[in-house]
C-alpha positions in Angstrom: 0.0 0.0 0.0 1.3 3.3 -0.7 2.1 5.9 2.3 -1.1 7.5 3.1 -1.4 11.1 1.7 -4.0 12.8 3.3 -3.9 16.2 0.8 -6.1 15.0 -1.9 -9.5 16.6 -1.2 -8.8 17.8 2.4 -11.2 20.4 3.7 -10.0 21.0 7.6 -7.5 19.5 10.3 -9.5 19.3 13.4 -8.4 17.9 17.1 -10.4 16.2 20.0 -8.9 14.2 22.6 -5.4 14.0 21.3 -6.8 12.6 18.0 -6.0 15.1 15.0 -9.0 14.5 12.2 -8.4 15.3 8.4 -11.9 15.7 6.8 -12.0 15.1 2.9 -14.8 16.2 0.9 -17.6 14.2 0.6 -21.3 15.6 -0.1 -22.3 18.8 1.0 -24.9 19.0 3.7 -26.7 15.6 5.2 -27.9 13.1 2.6 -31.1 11.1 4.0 -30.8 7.7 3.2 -32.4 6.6 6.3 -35.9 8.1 6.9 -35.7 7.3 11.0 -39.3 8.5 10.6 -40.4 5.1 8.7 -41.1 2.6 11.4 -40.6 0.2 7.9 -37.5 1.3 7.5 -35.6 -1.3 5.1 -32.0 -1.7 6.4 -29.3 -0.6 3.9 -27.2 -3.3 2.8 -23.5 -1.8 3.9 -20.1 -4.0 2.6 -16.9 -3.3 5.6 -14.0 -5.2 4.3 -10.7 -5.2 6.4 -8.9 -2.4 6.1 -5.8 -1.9 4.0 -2.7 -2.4 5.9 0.6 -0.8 4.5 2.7 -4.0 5.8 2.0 -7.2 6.5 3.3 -7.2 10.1 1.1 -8.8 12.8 0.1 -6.1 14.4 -1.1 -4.2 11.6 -2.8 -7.7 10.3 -4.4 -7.4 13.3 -5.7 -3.9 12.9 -6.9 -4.2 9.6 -9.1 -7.0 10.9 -10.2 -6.3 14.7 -11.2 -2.6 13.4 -13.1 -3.4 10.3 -14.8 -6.2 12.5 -15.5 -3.0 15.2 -16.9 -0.7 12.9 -19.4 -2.9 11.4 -20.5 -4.3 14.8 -21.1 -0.8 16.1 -23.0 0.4 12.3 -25.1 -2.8 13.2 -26.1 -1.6 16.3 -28.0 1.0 15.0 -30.4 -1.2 13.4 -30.1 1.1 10.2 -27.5 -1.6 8.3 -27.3 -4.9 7.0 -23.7 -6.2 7.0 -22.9 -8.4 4.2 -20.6 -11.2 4.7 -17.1 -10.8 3.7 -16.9 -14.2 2.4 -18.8 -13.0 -0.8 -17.0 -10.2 -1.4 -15.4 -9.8 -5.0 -12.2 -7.9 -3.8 -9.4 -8.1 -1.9 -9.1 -5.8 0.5 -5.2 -6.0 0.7 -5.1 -5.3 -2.9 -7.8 -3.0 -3.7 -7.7 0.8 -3.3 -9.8 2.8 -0.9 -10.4 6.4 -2.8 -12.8 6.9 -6.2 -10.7 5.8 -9.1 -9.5 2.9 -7.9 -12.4 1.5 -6.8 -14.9 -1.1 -8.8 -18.1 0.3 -8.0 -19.4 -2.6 -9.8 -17.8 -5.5 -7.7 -19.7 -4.1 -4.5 -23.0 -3.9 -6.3 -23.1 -6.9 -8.2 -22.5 -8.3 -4.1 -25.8 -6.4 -3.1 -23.8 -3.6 -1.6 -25.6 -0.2 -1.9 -23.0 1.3 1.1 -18.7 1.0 1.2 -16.7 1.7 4.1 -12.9 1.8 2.8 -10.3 1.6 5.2 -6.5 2.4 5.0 -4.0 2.6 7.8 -0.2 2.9 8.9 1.6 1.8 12.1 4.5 3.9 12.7 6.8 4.3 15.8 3.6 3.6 17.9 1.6 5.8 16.4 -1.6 5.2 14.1 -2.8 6.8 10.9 -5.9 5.5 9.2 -8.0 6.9 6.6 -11.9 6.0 6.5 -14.2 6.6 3.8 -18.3 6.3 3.1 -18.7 5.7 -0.4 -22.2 5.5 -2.3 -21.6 2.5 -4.7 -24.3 3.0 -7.2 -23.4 6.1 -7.8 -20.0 5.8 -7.2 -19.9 8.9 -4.9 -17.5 10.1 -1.7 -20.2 10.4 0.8 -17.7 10.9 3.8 -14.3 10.8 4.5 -11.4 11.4 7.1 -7.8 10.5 8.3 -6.9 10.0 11.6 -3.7 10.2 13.6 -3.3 9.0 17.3 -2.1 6.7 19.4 -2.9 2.8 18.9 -5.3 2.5 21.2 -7.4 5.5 20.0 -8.7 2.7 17.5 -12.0 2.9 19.4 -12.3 6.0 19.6 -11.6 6.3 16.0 -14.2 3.7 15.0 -16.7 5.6 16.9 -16.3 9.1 15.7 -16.7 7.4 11.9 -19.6 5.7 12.5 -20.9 9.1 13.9 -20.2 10.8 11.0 -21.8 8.1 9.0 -25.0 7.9 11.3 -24.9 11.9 10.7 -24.2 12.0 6.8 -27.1 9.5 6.0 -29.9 10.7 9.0 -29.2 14.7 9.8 -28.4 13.6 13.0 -26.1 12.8 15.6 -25.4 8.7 16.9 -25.1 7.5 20.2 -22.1 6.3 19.8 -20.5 8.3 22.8 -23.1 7.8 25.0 -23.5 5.4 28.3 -26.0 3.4 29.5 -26.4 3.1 33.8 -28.1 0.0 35.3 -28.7 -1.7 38.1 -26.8 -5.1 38.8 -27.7 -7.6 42.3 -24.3 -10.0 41.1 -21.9 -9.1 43.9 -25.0 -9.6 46.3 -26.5 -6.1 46.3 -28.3 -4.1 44.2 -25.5 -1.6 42.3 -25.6 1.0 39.9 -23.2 0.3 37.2 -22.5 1.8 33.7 -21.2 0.3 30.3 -21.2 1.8 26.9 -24.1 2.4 24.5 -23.6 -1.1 23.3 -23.1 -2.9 26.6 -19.3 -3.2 26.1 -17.2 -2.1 29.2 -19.4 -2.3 32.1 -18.0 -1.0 35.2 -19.7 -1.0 39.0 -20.0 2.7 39.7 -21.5 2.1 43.6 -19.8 0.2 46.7 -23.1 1.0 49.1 -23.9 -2.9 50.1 -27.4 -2.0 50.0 -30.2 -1.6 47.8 -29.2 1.5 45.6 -31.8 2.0 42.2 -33.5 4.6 40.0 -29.9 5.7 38.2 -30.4 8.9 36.5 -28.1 11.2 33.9 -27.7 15.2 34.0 -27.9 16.6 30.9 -24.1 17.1 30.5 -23.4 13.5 31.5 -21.1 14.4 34.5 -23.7 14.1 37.3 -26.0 10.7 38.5 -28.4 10.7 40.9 -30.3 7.7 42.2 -32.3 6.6 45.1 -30.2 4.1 48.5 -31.0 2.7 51.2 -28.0 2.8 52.7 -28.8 4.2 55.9 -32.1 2.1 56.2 -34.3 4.2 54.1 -34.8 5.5 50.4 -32.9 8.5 50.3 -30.8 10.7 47.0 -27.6 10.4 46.8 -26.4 12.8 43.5 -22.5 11.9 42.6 -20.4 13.6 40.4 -18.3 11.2 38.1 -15.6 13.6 37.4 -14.4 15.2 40.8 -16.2 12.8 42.8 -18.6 15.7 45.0 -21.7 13.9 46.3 -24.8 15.3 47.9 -27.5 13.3 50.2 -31.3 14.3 50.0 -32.1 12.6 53.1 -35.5 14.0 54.2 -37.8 12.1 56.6 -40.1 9.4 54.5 -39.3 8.7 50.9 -36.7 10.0 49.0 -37.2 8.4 45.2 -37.1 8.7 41.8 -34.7 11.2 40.6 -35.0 12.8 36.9 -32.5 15.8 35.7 -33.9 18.9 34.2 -32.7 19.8 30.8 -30.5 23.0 30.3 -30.7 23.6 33.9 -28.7 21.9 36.9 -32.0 21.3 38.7 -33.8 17.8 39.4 -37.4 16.8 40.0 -38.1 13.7 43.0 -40.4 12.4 44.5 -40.6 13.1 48.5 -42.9 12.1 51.2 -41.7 14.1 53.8 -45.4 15.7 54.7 -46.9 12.3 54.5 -48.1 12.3 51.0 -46.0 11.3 48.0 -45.4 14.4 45.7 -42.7 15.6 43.4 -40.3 18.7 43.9 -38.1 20.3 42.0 -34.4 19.9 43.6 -31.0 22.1 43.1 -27.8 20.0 42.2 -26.9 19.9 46.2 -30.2 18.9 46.9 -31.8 21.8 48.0 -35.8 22.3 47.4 -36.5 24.7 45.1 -40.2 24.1 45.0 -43.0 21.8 45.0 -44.4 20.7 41.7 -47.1 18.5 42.2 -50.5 19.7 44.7 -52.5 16.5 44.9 -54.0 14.2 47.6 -52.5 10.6 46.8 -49.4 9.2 44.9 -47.3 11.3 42.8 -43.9 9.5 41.3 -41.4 9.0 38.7 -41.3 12.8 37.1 -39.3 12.3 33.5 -39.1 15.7 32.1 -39.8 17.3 28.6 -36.7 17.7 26.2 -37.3 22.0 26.7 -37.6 21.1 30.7 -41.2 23.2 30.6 -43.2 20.1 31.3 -42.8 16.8 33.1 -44.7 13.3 32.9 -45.5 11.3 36.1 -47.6 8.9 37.8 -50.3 9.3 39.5 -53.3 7.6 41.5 -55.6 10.5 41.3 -58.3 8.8 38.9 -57.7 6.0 41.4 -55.0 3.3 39.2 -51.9 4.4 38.1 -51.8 6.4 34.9 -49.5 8.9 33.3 -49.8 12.5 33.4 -47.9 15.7 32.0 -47.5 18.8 33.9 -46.4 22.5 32.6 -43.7 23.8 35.4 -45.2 27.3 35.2 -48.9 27.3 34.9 -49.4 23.5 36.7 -51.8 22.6 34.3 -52.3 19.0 34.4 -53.3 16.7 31.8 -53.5 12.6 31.7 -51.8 10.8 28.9 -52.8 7.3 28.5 -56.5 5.6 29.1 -55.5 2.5 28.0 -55.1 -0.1 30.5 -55.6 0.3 34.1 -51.8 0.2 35.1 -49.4 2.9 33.4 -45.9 3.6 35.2 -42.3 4.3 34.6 -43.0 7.1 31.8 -40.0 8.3 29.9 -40.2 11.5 27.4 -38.9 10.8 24.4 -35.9 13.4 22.9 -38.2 14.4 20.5 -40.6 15.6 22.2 -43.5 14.2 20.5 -43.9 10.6 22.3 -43.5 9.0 25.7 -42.5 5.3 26.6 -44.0 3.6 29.3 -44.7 0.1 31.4 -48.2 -1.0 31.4 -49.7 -4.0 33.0 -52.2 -5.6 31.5 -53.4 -9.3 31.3 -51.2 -10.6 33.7 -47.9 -8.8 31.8 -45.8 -6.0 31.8 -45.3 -4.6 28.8 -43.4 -1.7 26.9 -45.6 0.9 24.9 -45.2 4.8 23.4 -47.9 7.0 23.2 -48.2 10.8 21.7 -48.3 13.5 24.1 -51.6 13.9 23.0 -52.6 10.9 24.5 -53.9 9.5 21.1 -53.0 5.9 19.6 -50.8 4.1 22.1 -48.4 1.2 20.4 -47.4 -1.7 22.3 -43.8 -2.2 21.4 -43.0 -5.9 23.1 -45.6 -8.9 23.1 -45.4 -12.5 23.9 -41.8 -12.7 26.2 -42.3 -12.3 29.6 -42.4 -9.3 31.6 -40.8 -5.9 30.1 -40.9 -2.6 32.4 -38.3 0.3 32.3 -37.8 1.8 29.1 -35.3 4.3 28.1 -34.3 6.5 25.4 -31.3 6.3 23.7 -29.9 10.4 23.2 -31.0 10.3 19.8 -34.8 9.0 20.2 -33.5 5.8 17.5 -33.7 3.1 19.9 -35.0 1.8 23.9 -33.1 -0.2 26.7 -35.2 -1.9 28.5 -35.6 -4.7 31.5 -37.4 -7.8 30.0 -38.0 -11.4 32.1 -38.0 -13.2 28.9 -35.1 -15.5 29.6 -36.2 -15.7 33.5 -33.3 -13.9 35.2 -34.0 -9.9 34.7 -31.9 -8.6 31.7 -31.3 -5.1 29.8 -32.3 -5.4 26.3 -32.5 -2.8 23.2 -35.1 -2.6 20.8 -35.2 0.5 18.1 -38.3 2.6 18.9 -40.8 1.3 16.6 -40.2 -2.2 18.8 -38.0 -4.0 16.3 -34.5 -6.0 16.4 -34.9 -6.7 20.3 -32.1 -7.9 21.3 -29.8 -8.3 24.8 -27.7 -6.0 25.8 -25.2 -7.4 27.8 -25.2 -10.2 30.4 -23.8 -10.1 34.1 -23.9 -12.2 36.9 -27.4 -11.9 38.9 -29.7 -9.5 37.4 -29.6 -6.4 36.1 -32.4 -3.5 35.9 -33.4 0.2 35.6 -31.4 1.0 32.3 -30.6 5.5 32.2 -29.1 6.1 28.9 -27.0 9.0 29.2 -27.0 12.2 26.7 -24.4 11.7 23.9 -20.9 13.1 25.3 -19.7 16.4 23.6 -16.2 15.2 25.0 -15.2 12.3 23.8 
């Protein structure tokens, strides 16, 4: 392979996290091949062969396999692509080049390949250089492209911010590929939170409380969680921050439960019981009460705010079962959500704004459902496996985690948000629960 020039179509040099990114040309603005809007949507067929090493060296073999193999796991995720199988590819990667006029358009196609990602990389003193590129193969168009210099084990990292500037060149919008997921895991005995990545990879116990600890719950910037312990005997908030460590106890008398961040604005929303009745109040970062929201006799939990933080949806007992209601902050004008079914909890807003996931019980079963704001035309999204409660958002309103029974112990699974490609998340010892998915990291 020839040393990598990265001069030929360059547009900028840009840095983040030690990485330096060369962007080529590609197509100017945000081509829509996905319509995330279609809960039909056909799933593009998308051809990753291993990346072109310079040498043949081991370690570079092993590059140009392990992140090909990365990048279409992580594209697959999304439940926008289907990966074909190298084994029917007409080209070899070793051999072929990876920019417009080298390429044979016509060998991906006549393979069913509507999508290329070429790859193209150099190992030197340490150091890695790889060039990645989107191409359209009918039309035998750049759709994307960029070089990358860093360390070795930026590889990642590198995969990561491609496939987010695939997700972004094909849907107008950001992927989720830097975002987390928190949980809650009994396998060392007790019920911890812990977090892993958006597609269950690296999961790491974030609390040592050797109690029950639940109800994770991201700040908008990712850098605060807050969730509900009983550590001292009782539910009470504990609110941690995961880069300096700063913690803050909401320890009132009664309940303490149910924590939920308020966009744009380093406030939260709980649920306390500290005058006897269960109602929700609006919370400063340390804890502090900044009001009460809610002003009704009976149950009033599990606040999951609007994407503008203006409103809020929560349970509530007033019509005498659990259902789902939305709140204005401002005016307090109430107004119930979903009729169907005579158990609605766990609400969660979606980032759009126009739909909110929920847990219903009905015939026995839990099971996952979205309804508009309006309250019009709920959809059940799971059916037929078990129990399924908990649903979250993932930051870019494309897919749910959720808890489901179906294999008997409690797991987190994903499903995209028109119920399809359900699928496990990760698996840990015990059970795990209560997914959060965190907003997608500006950072990383």
């Amino acid at each position: 392979m020839r040393r990598l020039n990265p001069s030929r179509g360059m547009a900028r040099l840009l840095f983040f996290m030690g990485v330096a990114v060369m962007v080529f040309r590609g197509v100017a603005g945000a081509v829509e091949y996905i319509d995330i809007n279609n809960p039909f949507i056909r799933k593009i067929p998308i051809a990753v062969p291993f990346f072109q090493a310079k040498t043949g060296t081991e370690v570079q073999a092993e590059i140009a396999e392990k992140g090909a193999v990365r990048l279409a796991e992580t594209l697959e995720f999304t439940g926008f692509f289907k990966i074909l199988d190298r084994a029917g590819f007409l080209e070899d990667p070793q051999r072929m080049g990876i920019e417009t006029p080298q390429i044979r358009f016509d060998s991906w196609t006549t393979v069913g390949a509507e999508l290329l990602v070429t790859g193209g990389f150099e190992v030197l003193d340490g150091a890695l250089a790889i060039e990645l590129r989107l191409y359209d193969t009918f039309k035998g168009r750049l759709l994307v492209g960029k070089r990358y210099q860093g360390a070795r084990t930026d590889l990642k990292k590198i995969i990561r911010r491609f496939c987010d500037d695939i997700i972004y060149t094909l849907t107008g919008q950001h992927g989720i590929f830097t975002s987390r997921i928190a949980f809650v895991s009994n396998g060392t005995g007790n019920k911890e939170i812990y977090t892993c990545d958006f597609d269950g990879s690296d999961p790491k116990q974030l609390t040592r409380t050797k109690a029950i600890t639940i109800s994770p719950a991201w700040s908008l910037d990712g850098d605060w969680i807050a969730y509900t312990s009983y550590l001292k005997g009782k539910p009470d908030l504990f609110i941690k921050n995961l880069k300096d460590g700063r913690s803050h106890q909401v320890t009132h008398e009664g309940l303490n439960i149910t924590p939920a961040w308020r966009p744009f604005r380093q406030e939260l929303a709980a649920t306390l019981s500290f005058t006897g009745d269960q109602e929700i109040y609006l919370l400063t970062e340390t804890g502090k009460t900044v009001k009460r929201l809610t002003h009704n006799q009976g149950i009033d939990v599990s606040p999951s705010w609007s994407p503008d933080g203006k409103k809020f949806a929560f349970v509530s007992k007033r019509a005498g079962t659990p259902q789902i209601y939305i709140q204005d902050v401002e005016s307090n004008v109430v107004q119930r959500v979903t009729y169907y079914g005579r158990h609605n909890t766990q609400p969660a807003w979606s980032p759009a704004g126009d739909r909110i996931a929920y847990t219903s019980l009905e015939g026995g079963e839990t099971n996952i459902f979205i309804v508009g704001i309006d309250g019009k035309e709920p959809v059940q999204l799971t059916r037929n496996a078990g129990d399924n409660e908990s649903p979250a958002w993932s930051p870019d309103g494309n897919l749910i985690a959720f808890c489901s029974y179906r294999e008997g112990p409690a797991r987190i699974y994903v499903m995209t948000a028109f119920g399809t490609d359900q699928r496990r998340l990760l698996t840990l010892s015990g059970e795990q629960t209560d997914p959060a998915w965190s907003p997608r990291s500006q950072r990383d």
